[in-house]
Backbone as ProteinMPNN parsed JSONL, in Angstrom:
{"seq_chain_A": "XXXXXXXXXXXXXXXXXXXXXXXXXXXXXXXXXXXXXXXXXXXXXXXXXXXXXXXXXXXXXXXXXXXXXX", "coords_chain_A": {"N_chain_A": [[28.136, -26.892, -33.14], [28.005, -24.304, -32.582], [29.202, -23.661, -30.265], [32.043, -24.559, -31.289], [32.69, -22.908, -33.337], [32.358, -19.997, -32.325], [34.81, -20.869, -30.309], [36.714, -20.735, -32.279], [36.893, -18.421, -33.187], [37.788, -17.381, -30.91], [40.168, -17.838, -30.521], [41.464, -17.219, -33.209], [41.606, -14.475, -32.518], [43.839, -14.49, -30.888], [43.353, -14.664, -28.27], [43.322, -16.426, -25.212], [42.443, -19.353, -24.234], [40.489, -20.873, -21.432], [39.782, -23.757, -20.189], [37.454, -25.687, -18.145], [36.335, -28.857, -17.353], [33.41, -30.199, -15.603], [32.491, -33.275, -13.686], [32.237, -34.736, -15.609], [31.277, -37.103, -17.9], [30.701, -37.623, -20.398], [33.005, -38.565, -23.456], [32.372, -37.334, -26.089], [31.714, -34.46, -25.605], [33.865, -34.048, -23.748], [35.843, -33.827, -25.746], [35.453, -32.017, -27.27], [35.405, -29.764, -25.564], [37.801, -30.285, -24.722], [38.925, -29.705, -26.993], [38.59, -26.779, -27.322], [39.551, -25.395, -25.91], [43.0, -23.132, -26.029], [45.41, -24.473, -25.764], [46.747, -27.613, -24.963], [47.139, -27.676, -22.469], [45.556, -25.987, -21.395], [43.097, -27.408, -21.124], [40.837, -28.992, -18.201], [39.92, -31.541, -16.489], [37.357, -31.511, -14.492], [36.808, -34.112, -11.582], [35.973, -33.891, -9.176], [35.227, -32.194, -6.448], [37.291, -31.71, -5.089], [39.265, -31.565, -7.496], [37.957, -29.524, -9.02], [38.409, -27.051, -7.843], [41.537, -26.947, -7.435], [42.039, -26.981, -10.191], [40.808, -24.353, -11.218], [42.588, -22.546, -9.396], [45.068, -23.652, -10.848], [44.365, -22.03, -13.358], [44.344, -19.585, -12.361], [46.995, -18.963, -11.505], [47.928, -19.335, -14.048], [47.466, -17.317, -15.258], [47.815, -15.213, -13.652], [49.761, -13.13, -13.952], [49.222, -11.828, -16.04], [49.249, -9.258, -18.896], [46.958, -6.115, -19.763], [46.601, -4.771, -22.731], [46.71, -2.021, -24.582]], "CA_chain_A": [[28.615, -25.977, -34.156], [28.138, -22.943, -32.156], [30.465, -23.458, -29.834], [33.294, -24.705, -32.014], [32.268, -21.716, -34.553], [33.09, -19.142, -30.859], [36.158, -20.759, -29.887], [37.872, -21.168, -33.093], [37.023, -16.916, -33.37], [38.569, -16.286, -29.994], [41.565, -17.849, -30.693], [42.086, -16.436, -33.77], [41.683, -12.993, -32.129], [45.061, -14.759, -29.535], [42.351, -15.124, -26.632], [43.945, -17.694, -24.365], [40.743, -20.176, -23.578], [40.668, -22.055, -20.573], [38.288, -24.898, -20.148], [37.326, -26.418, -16.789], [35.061, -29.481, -17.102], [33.301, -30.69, -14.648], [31.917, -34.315, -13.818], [31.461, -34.717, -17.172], [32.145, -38.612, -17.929], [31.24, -37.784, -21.689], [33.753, -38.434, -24.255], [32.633, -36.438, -27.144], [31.513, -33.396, -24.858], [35.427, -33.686, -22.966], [36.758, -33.787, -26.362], [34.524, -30.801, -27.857], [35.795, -28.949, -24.66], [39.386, -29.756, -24.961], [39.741, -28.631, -28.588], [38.382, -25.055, -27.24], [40.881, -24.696, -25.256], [43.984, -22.933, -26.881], [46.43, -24.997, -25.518], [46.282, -28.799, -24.629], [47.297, -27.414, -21.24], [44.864, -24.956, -20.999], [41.798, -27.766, -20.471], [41.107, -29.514, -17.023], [38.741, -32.217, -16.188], [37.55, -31.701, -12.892], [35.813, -35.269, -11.822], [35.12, -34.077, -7.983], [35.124, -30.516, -5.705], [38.589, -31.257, -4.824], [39.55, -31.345, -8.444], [37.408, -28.283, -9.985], [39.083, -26.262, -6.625], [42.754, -27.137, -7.804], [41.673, -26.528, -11.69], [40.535, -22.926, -10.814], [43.763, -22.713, -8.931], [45.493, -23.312, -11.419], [44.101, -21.404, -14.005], [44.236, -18.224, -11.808], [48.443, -18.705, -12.207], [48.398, -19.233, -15.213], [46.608, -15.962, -15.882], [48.009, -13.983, -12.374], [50.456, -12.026, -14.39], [48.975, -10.936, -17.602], [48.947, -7.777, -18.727], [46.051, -6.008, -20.223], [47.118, -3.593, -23.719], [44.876, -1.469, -26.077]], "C_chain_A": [[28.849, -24.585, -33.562], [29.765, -22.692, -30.968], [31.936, -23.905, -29.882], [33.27, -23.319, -33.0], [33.296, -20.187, -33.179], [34.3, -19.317, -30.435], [37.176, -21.019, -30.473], [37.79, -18.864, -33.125], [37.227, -16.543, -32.61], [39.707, -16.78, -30.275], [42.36, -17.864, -31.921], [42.516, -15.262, -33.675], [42.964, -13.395, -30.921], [44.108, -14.247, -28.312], [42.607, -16.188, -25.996], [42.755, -18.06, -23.754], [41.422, -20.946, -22.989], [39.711, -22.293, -20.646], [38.442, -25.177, -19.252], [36.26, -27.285, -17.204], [34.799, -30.349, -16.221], [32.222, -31.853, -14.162], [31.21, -34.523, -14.569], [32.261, -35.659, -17.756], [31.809, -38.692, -20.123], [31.907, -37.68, -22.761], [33.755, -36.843, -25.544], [32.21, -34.575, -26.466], [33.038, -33.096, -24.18], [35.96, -32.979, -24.252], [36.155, -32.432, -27.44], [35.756, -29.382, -27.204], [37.241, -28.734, -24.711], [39.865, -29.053, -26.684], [39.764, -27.292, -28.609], [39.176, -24.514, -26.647], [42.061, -24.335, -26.134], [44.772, -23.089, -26.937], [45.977, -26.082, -24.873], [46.277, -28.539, -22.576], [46.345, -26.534, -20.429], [42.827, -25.813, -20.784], [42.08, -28.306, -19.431], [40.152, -29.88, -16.856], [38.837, -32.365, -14.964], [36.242, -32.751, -12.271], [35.216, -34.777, -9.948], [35.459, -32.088, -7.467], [36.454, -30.219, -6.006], [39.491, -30.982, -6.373], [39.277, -29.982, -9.148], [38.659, -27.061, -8.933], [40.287, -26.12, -7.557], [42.878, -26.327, -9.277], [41.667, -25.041, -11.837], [42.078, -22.252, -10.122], [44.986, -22.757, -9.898], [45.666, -22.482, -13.089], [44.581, -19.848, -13.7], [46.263, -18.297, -11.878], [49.108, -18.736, -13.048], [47.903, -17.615, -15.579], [47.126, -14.756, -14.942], [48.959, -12.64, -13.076], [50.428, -11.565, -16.035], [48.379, -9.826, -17.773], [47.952, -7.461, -19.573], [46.802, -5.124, -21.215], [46.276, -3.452, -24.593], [46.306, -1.512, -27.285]], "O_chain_A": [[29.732, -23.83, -33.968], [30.77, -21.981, -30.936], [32.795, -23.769, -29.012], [34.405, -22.892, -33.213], [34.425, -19.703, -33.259], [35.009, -18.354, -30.148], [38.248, -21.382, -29.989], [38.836, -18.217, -33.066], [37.146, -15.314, -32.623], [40.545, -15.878, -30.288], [43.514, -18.289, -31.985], [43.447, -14.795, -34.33], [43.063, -12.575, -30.008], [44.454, -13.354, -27.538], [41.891, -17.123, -26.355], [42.114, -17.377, -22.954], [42.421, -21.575, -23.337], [38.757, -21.6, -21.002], [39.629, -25.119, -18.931], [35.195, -26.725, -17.463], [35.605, -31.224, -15.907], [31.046, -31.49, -14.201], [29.979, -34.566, -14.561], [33.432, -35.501, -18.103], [32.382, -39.426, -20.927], [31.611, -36.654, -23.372], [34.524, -35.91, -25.776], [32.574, -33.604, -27.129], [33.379, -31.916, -24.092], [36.444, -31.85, -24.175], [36.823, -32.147, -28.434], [36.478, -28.561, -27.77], [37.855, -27.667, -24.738], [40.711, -28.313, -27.185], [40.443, -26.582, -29.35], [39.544, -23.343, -26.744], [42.271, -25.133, -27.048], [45.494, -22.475, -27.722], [44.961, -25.947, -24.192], [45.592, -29.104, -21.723], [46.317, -26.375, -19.209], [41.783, -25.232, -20.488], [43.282, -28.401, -19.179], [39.2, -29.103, -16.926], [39.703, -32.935, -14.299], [35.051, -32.455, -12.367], [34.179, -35.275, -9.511], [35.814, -31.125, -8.147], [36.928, -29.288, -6.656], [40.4, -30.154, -6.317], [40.159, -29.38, -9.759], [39.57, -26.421, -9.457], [40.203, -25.275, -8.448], [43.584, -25.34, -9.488], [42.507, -24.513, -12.566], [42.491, -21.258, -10.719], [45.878, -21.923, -9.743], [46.686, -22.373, -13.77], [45.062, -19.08, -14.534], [46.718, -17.337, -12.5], [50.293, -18.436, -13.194], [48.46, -17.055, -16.523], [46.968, -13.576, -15.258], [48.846, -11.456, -12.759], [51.259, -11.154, -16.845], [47.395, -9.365, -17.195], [47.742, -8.372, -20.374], [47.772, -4.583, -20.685], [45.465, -4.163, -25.186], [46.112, -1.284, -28.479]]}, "name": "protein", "num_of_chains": 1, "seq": "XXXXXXXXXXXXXXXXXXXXXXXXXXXXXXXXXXXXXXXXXXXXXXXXXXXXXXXXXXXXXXXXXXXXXX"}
């Protein structure tokens, strides 16, 4: 509850959530994780190193050119 309650109130505030999960073979915990994310694109199951690596990787270009505004 808590952390569906947190990531439904950042992405009402348009907070782009990424998720990374990592060797984490359970279903309802993946599927917890991907709903927090704020785009189906924006989770990533990472099942080994070389996976989480890549994940992080591509998180950081998704995010390299966003701008910060008050």
């Amino acid at each position: 509850t808590i952390t569906t309650t947190l990531c439904s109130k950042l992405k009402n505030d348009d907070i782009d959530v990424f998720v990374i999960s990592f060797a984490l073979d359970e279903t309802a915990a993946n599927n917890l994780l991907r709903s927090c994310a704020s785009d189906p694109g924006n989770f990533y199951k990472a099942d080994t190193v070389g996976d989480l690596v890549d994940s992080f990787s591509k998180v950081g270009g998704a995010i390299a050119n966003v701008q910060l505004t008050q």
